[in-house]
C-alpha positions, 0 to 999 in steps of 0.5 A: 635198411641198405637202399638196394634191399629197399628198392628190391622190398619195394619191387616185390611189393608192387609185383605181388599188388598188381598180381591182387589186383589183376586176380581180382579184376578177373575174378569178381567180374567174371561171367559164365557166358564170356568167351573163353577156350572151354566156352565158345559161343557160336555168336561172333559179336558177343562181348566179353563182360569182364574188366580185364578183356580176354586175358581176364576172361580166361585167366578166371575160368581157368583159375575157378576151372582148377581151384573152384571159388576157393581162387578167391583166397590167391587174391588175399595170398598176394596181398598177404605176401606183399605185406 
C-alpha cells in the first residue's frame, strides 16, 4: 500500500470516527427539556443537559426531529464506513 493512500485511508478513518462519535454524544445524552431552536423555554437560566453543549442539543433534535430513534443507526453507519 503506497504512503498516500495510507495517510488518505487513515484521514477517512478518524473523520467517520469523530462523526460516531459526536452523533453519539448528542444522541445518548439527549434530553426533551434542553434549548433548541424548536423548544424554547421561557426560563433564561436553564442549562442544556447535553455533553456536547448547544451544537449537541440541536443537532439530536434535529436528527430525532427527521429521522426519529431510527438516527440511532447513523452512529453504526459511520463506524461501519470507517471500518
Amino acid at each position: 500500500m503506497k504512503l498516500g493512500t495510507l495517510i488518505k485511508r487513515v484521514f477517512y478513518v478518524s473523520i467517520f470516527l469523530s462523526i460516531g462519535l459526536i452523533l453519539s454524544l448528542s444522541l445518548f445524552s439527549y434530553s426533551p427539556h434542553d434549548l433548541t431552536f424548536w423548544h424554547d423555554c421561557s426560563e433564561s437560566a436553564v442549562k442544556t443537559s447535553n455533553l456536547l453543549g448547544a451544537f449537541g442539543a440541536n443537532l439530536a433534535a434535529l436528527l430525532l426531529y427527521l429521522f426519529g430513534f431510527s438516527a440511532i443507526l447513523l452512529i453504526f453507519y459511520s463506524v461501519l464506513f470507517a471500518a
